[in-house]
C-alpha positions, -999 to 999 in steps of 0.1 A, spaced: -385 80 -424 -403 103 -394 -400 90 -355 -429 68 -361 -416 44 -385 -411 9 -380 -371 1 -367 -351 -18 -349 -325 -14 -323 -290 -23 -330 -259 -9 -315 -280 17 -293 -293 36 -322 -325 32 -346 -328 13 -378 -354 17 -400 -376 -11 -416 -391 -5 -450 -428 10 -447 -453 -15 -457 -433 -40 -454 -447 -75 -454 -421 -104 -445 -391 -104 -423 -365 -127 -435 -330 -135 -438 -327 -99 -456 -318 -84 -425 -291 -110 -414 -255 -94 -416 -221 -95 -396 -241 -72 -372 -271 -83 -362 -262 -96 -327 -261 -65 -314 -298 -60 -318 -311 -54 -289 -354 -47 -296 -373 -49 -327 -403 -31 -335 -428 -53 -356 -450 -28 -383 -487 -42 -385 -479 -49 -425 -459 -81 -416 -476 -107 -425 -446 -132 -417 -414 -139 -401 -395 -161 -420 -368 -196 -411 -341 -183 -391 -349 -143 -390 -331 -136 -360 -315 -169 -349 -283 -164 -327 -294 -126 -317 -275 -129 -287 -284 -95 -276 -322 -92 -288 -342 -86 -254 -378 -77 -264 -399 -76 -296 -426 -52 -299 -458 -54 -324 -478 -29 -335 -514 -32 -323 -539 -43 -353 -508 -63 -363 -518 -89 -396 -488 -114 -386 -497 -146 -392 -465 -167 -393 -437 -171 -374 -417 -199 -388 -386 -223 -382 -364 -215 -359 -372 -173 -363 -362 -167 -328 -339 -195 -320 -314 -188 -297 -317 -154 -286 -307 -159 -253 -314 -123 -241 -349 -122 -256 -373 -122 -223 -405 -106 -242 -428 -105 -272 -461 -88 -273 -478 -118 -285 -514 -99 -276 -510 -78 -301 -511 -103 -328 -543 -113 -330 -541 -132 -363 -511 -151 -359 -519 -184 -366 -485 -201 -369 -454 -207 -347 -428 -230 -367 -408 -260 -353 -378 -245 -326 -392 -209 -336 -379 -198 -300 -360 -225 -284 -331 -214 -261 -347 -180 -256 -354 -163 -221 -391 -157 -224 -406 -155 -191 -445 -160 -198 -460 -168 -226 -497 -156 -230 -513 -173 -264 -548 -165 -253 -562 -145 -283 -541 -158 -311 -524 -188 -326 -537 -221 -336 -505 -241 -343 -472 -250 -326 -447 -267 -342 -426 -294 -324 -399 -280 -299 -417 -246 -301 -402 -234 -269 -380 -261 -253 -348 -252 -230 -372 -217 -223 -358 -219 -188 -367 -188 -173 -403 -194 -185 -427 -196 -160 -462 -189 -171 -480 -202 -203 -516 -194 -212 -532 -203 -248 -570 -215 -258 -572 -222 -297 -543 -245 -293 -558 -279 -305 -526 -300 -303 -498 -298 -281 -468 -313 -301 -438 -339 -295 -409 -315 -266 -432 -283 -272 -424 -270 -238 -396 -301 -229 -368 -286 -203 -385 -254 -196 -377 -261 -162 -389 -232 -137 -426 -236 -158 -451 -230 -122 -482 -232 -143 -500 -236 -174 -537 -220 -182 -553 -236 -212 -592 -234 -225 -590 -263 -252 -566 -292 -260 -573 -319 -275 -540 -336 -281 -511 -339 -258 -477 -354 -279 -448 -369 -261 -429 -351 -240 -445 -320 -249 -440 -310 -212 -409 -333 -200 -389 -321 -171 -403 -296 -165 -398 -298 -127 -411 -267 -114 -445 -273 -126 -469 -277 -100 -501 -262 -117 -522 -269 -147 -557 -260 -151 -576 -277 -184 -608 -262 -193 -616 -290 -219 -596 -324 -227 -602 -350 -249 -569 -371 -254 -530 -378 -258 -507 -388 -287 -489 -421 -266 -491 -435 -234 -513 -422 -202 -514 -386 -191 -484 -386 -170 -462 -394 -199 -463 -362 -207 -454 -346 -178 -422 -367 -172 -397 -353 -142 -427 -328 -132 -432 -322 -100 
């Protein structure tokens, strides 16, 4: 492949992805792989699959082509990449999907969900304790530890939610601000059982 092909970083050098390719799974998983350090997502993928990069110690940004056609980012994908501090979520317009732990443990610091996504699965991005910034609008539900331990979250900017599952923001005990355009409900309990050990 040319320069502008799709690759990933590992051990300070390129590494080609397959043109056109459409799902990144467990394919790329080898002995190695902890030394990635950025991945560049082609506009083809359609799909990251359970545990694609889990335990990529070293991974510190993804990148996504603009006009990407991701839709899925499943189980666990991301979880525990303790380096990984950004992902061009605005760039994937059509993702519609974030799977159960998909990037617990990791060191995003903001999250912006504003033109994308309308699912999160449980424990989405709990222990993200750098995070600090959250912003989404076709997020219906909230679910159960979503954001739980994220603990130097300031704020959180959303236009719709409708339900709010337990603990989907508990102890987080930085948080100080979050602006609701439209509410309509919770899962258990008042409001503030949601928000347990926020300031």
């Amino acid at each position: 492949m040319g320069e502008r092909g799709y690759y990933l970083y590992k051990n300070g050098e390129k590494v080609y992805l397959e043109e056109g390719i459409t799902v990144l799974g467990e394919v790329l998983k080898n002995p190695d792989d902890d030394n990635i350090v950025e991945i560049f997502i082609p506009s083809s993928v359609r799909m990251i699959m359970d545990y694609a990069f889990a335990g990529c110690a070293s991974l510190q940004s993804v990148k996504i082509e603009s006009g990407s056609m991701l839709n899925y980012i499943n189980e666990c994908a991301f979880w525990n990449c303790s380096s990984l501090k950004k992902i061009e979520f605005e760039n994937a317009v059509h993702l519609k999907w974030i799977g159960e732990k998909a990037f617990v443990g990791t060191a995003l610091e903001s999250i912006d969900l504003s033109c994308c996504c309308a699912y999160l699965g449980r424990s989405a991005f709990e222990d993200c304790s750098a995070l600090e910034v959250v912003k989404y609008s076709n997020i219906g539900v909230v679910p159960t530890r979503c954001f739980m331990h994220c603990k130097n979250l300031l704020k959180i900017k959303a236009l719709h939610l409708y339900v709010l599952e337990e603990m989907a923001f508990g102890d987080c005990g930085s948080l100080t601000k979050v602006e609701i355009t439209c509410y309509e409900g919770v899962h258990d309990g008042g409001f503030n059982d949601h928000f347990t050990r926020c300031l």
